[in-house]
Backbone bond lengths (Angstrom), bond angles and torsions (degrees), N, CA, C in turn:
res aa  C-N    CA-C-N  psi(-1)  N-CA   C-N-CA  omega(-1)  CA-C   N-CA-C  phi
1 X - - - 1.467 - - 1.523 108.61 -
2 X 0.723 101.91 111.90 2.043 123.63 -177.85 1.403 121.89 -118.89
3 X 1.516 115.99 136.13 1.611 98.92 -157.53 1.843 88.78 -126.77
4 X 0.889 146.51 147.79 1.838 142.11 -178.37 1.731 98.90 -141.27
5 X 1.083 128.27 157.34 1.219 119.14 -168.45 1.852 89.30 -131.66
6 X 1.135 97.27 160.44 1.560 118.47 -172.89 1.515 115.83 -85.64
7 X 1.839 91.60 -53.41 2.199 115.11 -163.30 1.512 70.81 -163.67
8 X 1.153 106.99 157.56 1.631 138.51 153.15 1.771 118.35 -114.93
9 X 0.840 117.88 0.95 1.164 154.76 -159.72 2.128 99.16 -67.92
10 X 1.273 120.69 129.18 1.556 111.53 140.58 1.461 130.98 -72.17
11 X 1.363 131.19 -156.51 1.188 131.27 -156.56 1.726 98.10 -103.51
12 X 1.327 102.98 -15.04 1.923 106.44 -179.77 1.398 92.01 -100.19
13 X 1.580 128.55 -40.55 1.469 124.73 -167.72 1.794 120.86 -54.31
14 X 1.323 116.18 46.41 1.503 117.52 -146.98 2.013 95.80 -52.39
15 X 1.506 96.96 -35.90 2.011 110.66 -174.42 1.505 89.58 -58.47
16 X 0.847 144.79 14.98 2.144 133.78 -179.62 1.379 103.64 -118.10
17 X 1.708 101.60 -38.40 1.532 102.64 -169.93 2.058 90.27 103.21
18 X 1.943 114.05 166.73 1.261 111.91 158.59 1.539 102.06 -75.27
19 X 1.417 106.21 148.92 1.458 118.55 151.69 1.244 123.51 -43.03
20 X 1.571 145.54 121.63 1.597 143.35 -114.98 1.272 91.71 157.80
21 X 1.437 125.44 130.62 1.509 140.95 160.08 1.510 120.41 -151.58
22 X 1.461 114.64 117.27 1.090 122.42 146.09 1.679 142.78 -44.58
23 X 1.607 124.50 101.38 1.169 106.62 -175.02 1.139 111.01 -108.32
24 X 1.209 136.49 142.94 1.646 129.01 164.54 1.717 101.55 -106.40
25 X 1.653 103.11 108.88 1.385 109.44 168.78 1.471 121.78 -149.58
26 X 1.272 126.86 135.55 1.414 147.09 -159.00 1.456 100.63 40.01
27 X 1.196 126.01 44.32 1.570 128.59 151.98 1.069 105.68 109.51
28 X 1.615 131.12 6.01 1.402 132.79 -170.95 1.732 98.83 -108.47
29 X 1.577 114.54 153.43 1.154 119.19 158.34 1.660 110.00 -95.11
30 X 1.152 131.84 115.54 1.076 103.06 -171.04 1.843 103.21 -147.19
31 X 1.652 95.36 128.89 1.214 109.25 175.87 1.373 142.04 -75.37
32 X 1.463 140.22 123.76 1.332 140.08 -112.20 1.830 73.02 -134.56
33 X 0.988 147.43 113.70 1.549 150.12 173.97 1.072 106.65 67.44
34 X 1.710 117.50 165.49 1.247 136.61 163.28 1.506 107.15 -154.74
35 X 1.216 116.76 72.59 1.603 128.96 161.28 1.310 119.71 -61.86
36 X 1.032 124.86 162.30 1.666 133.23 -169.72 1.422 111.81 -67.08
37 X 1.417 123.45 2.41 1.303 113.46 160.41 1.204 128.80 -128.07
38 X 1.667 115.25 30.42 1.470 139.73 -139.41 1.438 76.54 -106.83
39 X 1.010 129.34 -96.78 1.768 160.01 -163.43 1.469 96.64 -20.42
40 X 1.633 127.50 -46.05 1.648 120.27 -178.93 1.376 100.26 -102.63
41 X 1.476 140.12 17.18 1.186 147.59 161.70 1.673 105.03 -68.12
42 X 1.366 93.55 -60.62 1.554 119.47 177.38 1.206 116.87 -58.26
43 X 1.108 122.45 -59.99 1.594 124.77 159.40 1.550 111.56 -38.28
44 X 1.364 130.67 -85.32 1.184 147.59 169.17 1.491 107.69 -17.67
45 X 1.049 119.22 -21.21 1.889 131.56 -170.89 1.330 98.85 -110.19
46 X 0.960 121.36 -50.26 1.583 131.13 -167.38 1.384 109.67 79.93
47 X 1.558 102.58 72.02 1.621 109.99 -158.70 1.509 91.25 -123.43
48 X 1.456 125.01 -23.98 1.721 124.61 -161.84 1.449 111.70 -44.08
49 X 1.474 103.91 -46.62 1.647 108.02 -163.45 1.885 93.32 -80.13
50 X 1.097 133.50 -33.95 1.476 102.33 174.43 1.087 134.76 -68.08
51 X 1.556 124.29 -20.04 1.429 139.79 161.26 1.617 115.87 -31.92
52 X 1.089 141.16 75.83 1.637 146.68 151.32 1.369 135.29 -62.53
53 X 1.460 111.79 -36.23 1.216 108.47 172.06 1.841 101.59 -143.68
54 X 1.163 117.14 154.54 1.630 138.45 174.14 1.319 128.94 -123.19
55 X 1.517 116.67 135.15 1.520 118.34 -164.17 1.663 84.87 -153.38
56 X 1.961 92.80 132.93 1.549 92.82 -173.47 1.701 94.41 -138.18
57 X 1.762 114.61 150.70 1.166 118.65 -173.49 1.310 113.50 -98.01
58 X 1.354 125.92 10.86 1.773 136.52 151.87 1.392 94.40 174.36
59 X 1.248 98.20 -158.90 1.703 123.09 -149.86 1.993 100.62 -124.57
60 X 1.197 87.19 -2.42 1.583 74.03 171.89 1.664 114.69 -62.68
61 X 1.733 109.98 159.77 1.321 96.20 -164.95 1.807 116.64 -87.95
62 X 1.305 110.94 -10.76 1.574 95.78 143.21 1.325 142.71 -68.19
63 X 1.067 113.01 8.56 1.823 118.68 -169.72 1.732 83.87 -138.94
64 X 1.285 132.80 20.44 1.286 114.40 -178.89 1.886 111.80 -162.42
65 X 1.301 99.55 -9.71 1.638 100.76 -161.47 1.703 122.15 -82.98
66 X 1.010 99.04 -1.70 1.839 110.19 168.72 1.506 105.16 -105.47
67 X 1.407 129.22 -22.40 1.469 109.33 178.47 1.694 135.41 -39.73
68 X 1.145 120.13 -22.98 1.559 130.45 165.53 1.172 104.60 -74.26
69 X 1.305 132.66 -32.98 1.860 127.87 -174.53 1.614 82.95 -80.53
70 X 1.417 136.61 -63.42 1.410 107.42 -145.77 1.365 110.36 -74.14
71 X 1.671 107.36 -29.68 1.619 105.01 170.64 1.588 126.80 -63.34
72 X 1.137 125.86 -19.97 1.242 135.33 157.30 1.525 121.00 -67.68
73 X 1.330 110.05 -43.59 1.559 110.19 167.09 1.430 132.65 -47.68
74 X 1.588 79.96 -39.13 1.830 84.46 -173.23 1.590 115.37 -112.90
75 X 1.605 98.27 17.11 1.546 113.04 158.90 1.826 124.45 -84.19
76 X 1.573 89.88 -43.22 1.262 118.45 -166.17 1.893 123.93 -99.19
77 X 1.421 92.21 -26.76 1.549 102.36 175.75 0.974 104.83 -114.76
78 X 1.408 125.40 -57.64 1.305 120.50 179.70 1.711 129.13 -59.27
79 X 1.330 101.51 -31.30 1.457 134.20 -163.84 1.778 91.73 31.05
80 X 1.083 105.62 81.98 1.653 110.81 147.67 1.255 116.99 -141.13
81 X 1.142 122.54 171.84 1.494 162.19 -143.82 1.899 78.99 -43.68
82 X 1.760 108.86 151.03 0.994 81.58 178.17 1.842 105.12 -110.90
83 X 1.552 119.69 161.64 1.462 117.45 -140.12 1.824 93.52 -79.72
84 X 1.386 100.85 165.54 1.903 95.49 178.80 1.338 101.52 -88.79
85 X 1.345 117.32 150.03 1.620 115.59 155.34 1.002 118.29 -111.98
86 X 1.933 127.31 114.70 1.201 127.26 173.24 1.199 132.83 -45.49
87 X 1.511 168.01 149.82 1.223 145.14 167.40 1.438 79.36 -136.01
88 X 1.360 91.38 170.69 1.934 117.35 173.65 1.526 119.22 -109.65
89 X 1.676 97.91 -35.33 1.554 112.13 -176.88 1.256 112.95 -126.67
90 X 1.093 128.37 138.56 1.647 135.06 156.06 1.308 101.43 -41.30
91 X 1.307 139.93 -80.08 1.512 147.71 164.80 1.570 88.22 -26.84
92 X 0.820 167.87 -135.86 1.485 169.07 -25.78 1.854 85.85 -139.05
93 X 1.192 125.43 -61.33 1.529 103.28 -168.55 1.606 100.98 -83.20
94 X 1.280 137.07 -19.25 1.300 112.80 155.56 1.351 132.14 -48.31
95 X 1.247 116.12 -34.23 1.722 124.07 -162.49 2.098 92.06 -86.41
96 X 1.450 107.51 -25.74 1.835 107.59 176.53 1.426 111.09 -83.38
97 X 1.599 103.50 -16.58 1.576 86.01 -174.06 1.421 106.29 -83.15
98 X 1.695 109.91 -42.69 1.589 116.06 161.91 1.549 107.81 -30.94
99 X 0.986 111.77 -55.03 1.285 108.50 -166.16 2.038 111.65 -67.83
100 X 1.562 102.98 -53.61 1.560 92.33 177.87 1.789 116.61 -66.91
101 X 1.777 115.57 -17.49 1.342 107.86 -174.27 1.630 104.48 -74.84
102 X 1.155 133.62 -12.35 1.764 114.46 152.93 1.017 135.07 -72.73
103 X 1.422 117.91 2.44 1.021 141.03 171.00 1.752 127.66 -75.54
104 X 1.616 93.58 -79.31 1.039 129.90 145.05 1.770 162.18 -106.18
105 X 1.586 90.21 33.30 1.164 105.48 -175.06 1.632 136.96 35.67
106 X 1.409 121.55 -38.36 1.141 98.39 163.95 2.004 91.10 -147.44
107 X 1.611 98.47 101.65 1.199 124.46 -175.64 1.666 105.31 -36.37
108 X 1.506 100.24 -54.09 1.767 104.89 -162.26 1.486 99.23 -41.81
109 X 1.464 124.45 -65.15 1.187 122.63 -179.83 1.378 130.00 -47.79
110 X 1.112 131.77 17.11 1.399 122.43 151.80 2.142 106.73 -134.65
111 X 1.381 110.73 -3.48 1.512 98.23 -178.03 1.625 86.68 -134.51
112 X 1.579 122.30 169.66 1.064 125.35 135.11 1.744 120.88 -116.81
113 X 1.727 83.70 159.52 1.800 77.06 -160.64 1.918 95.50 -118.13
114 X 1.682 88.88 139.42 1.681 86.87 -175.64 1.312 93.67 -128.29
115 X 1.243 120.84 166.02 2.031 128.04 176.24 1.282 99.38 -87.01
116 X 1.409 111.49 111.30 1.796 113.13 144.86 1.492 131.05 9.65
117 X 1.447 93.79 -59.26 1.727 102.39 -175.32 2.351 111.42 -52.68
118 X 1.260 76.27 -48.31 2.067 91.03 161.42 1.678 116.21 -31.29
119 X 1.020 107.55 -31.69 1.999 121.27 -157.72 1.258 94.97 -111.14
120 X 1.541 138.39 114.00 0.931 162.15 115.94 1.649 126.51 -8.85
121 X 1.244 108.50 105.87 1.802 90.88 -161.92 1.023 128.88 95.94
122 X 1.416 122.33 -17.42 1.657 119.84 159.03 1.568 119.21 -120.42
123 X 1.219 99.49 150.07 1.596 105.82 -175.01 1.707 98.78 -141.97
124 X 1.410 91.56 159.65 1.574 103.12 -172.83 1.369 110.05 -110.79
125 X 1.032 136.74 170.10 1.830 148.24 147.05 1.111 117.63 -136.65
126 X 1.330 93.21 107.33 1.550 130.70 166.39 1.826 105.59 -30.09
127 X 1.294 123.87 100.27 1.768 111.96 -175.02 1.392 87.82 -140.37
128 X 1.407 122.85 70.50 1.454 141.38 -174.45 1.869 103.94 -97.12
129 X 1.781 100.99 124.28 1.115 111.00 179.22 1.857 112.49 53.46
130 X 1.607 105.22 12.85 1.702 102.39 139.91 1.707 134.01 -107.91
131 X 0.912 86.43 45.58 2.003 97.10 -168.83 1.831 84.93 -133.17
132 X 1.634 107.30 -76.46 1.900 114.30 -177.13 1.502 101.04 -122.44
133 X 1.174 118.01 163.33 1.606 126.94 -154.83 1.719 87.19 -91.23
134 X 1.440 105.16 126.32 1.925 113.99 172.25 1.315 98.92 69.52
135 X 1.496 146.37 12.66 1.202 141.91 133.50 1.925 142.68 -46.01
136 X 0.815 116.97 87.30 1.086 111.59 163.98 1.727 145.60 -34.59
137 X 1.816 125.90 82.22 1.364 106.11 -154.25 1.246 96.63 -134.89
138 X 1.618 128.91 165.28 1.362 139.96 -177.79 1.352 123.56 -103.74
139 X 1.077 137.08 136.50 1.572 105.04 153.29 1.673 85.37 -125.40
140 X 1.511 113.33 159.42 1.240 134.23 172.42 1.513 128.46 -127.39
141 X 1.580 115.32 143.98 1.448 123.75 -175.99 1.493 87.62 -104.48
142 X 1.731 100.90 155.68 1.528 113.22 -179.31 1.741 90.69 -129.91
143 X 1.401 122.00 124.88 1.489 101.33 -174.07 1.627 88.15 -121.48
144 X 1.618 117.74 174.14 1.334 128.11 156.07 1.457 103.30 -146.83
145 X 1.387 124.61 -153.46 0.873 151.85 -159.08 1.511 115.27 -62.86
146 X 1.709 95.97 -40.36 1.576 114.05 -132.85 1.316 85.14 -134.86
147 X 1.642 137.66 -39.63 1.277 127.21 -149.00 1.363 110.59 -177.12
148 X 1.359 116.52 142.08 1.664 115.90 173.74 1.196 111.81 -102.03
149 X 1.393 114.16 164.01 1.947 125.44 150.38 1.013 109.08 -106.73
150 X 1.528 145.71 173.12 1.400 142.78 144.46 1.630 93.14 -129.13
151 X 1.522 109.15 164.91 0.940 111.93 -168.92 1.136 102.47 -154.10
152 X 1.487 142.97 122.63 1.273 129.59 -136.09 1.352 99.78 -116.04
153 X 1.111 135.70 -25.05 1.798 139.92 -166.36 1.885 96.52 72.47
154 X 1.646 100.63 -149.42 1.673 101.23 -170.21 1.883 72.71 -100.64
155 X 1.813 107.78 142.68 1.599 121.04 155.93 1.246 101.27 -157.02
156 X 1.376 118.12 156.36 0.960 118.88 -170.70 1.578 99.72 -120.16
157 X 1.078 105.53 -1.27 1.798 108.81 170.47 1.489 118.96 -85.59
158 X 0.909 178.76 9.11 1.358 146.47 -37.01 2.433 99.43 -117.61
159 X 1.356 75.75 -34.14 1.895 103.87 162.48 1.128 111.57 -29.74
160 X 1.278 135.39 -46.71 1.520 136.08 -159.96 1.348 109.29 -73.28
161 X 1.842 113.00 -43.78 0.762 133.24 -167.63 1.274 126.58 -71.89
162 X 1.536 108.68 -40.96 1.446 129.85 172.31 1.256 105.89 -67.23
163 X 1.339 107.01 -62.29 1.580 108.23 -171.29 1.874 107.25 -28.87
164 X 1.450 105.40 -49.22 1.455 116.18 -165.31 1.440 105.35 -63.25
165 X 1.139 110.30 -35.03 1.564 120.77 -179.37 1.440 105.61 -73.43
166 X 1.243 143.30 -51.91 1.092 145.98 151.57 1.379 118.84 -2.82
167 X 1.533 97.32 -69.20 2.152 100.18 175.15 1.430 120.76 -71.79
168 X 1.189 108.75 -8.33 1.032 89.03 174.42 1.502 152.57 -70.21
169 X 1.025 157.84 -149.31 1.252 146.95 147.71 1.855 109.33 -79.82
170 X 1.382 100.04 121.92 1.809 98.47 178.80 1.084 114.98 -76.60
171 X 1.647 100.68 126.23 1.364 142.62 -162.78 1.253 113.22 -122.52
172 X 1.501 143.32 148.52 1.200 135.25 155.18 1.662 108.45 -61.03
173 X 1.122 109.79 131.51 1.582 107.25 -166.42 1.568 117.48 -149.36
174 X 0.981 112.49 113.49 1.633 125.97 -170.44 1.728 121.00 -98.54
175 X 0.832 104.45 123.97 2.043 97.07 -158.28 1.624 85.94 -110.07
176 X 1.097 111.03 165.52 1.794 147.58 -178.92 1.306 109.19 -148.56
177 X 1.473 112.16 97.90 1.479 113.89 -169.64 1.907 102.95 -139.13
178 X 1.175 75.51 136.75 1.744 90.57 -177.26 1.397 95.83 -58.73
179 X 2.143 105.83 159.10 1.618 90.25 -171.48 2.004 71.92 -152.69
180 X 1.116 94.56 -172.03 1.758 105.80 169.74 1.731 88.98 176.64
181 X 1.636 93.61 151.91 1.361 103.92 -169.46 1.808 104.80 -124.48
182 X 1.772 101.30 25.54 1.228 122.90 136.33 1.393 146.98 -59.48
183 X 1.646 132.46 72.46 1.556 121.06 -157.55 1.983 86.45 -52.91
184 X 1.092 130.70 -65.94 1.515 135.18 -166.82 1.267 106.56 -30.34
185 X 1.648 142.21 -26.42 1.373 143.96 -139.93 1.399 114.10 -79.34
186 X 1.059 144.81 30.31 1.421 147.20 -146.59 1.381 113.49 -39.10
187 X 1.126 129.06 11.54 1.636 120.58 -137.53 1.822 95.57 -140.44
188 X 1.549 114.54 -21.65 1.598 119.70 -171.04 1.426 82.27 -140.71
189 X 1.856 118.98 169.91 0.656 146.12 154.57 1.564 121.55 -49.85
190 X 1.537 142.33 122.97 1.196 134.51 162.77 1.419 98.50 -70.79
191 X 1.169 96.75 157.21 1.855 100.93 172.15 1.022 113.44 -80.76
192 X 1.097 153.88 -77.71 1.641 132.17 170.93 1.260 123.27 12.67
193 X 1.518 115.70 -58.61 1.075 133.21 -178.70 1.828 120.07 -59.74
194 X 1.410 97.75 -2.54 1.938 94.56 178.81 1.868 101.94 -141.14
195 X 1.505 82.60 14.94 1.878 76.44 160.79 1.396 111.54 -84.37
196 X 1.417 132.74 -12.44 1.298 111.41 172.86 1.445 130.05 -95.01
197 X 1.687 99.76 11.71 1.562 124.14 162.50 1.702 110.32 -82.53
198 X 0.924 119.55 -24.57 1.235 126.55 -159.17 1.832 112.44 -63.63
199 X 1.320 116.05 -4.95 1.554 112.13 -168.84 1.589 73.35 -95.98
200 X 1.545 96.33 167.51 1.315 124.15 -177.75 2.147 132.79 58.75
201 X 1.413 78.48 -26.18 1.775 78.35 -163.31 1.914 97.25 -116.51
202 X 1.315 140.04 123.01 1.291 148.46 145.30 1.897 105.67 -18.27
203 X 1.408 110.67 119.21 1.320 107.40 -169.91 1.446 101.53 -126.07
204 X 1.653 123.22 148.59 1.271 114.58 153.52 1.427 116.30 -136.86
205 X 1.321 147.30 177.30 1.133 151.06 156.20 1.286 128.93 -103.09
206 X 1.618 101.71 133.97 1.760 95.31 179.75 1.553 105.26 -133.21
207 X 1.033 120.26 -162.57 1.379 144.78 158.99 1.300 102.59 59.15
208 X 1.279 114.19 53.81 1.771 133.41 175.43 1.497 108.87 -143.46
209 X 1.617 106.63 144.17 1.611 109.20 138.23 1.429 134.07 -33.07
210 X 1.586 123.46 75.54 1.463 102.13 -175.27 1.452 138.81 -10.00
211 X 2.487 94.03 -74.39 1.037 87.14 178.83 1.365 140.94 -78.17
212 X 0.923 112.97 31.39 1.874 121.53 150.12 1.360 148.89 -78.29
213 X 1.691 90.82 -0.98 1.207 108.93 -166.52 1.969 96.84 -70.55
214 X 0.918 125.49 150.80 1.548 119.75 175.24 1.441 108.47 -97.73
215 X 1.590 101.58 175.39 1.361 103.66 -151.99 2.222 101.97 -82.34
216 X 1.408 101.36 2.42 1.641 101.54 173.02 1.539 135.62 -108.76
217 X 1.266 85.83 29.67 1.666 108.20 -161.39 1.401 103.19 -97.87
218 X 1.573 126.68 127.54 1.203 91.99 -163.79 1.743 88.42 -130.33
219 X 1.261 110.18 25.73 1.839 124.98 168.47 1.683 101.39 -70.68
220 X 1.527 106.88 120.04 1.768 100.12 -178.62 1.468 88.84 -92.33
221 X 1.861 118.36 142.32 0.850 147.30 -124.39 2.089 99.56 -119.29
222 X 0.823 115.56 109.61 1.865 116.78 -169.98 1.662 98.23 -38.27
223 X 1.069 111.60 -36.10 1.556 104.00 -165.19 1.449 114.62 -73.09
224 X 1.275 114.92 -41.38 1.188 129.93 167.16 1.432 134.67 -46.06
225 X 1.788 94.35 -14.31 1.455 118.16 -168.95 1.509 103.08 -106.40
226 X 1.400 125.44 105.83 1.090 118.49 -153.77 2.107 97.08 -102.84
227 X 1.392 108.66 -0.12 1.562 112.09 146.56 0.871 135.93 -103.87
228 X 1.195 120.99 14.44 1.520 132.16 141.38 1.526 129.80 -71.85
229 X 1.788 103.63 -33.90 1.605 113.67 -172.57 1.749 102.02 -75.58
230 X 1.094 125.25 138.54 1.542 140.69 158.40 1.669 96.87 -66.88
C-alpha cells in the first residue's frame, strides 16, 4: 500500500496544484481526486495510462473538475480498458453521473461504475454537509494486513473521522487530513483542531498553502514530504 500525491494544494492554492493522490492497493492503481488541475498533472508525469480505477471525496470542482478530460483521454487516445469508479452511495454516483453526463453524455462509455462495498479494504465515512452546508463528502480508510491510511477529503470536523478510527481494530495507521491555518475557515479543519488526534497515529497535512503554515504547528506538511510527492 503506497500513497504519491498529485497537488497538495486547495481550490485557490493553484502554486500546490488540487489535492490528488495516487494509491497503489491490492493490485489497483487507484486515483484519490481529479480537480481541475489533476488531468495535465497526469499528463505532464506520464501517469494517464496507469490510472485504472477512481474514488472521489465530493464533486466540488477542485476534487472533481478534470474527470471528463481524463475519462475521455483514456477512451479516445489511449483507447484502453475503461477505468472503474468506486462509489459508496447510490445517491452519491447518481448526483456524479448527472454530473459527468454534461459532460459526456453517456458516462458508461468511457468509465465503469461499481459500489465500494465490492473492494475489500476500503471503507468510507459518511461526513455529509461537514466540509459545505447540504453537500455531500467522503473521507476513506484503506486497510491491509499490516497497516492503514485514512484519508480525510475537505472536513471541517476532524471528530467524525477519528471517532471512526477509534473502533477500529489497532493498526499502525497514518492519516492525510486536510488542514488550513485559517481559525475563520469554516470549510477545512484549523489545525489546532487535530493536535489532540495526534498521539498514536503518523499524521500529515494537505490541501493548504504551505507557506502559511505558522511557526507552532507541529503537523508535517505533504508537500514538504518529498516521498509522498509522485
Amino acid at each position: 500500500m503506497t500513497i504519491k500525491f498529485l497537488g497538495t494544494g486547495g481550490a485557490f492554492d493553484t502554486d500546490y496544484l488540487n489535492s490528488s493522490a495516487i494509491m497503489e492497493f491490492n493490485g489497483m492503481n487507484l486515483l484519490i481526486d481529479c480537480g481541475f488541475t489533476v488531468f495535465p498533472t497526469l499528463v505532464r508525469k506520464d501517469l494517464v495510462r496507469k490510472i485504472d480505477h477512481i474514488l472521489l471525496t465530493h464533486l466540488h470542482n477542485d476534487h472533481s473538475g478534470s474527470l471528463a478530460n481524463l475519462l475521455l483521454y483514456k477512451g479516445i487516445v489511449e483507447k484502453s480498458e475503461r477505468p472503474v469508479i468506486l462509489y459508496p452511495s447510490e445517491q452519491f454516483r447518481q448526483q456524479l453521473y448527472r454530473f459527468l453526463e454534461i459532460q459526456l453524455k453517456e458516462p458508461d462509455t468511457y468509465a465503469e461504475f461499481v459500489p465500494l462495498e465490492q473492494f475489500e479494504g476500503i471503507s468510507c465515512v459518511d461526513t455529509y454537509g461537514l466540509h459545505s452546508e447540504g453537500l455531500q463528502t467522503y473521507a476513506y480508510v484503506f486497510d491491509n494486513e499490516e497497516s492503514r491510511i485514512a484519508y480525510s477529503g475537505d472536513l471541517a470536523r476532524p471528530e467524525v473521522l477519528f471517532d471512526k478510527l477509534e473502533k477500529m481494530p489497532d493498526k499502525k495507521t497514518c492519516v492525510f487530513h486536510d488542514i488550513t491555518f485559517n481559525s475563520e475557515n469554516k470549510g477545512h479543519t484549523y489545525y489546532k483542531k487535530l493536535l489532540p488526534y495526534m498521539n498514536g497515529v503518523e499524521m500529515f497535512g494537505y490541501h493548504c498553502d504551505p507557506t502559511l503554515s505558522p511557526a507552532d504547528n507541529p503537523i508535517r506538511l505533504v508537500f514538504f514530504q518529498q516521498a509522498f510527492m509522485a
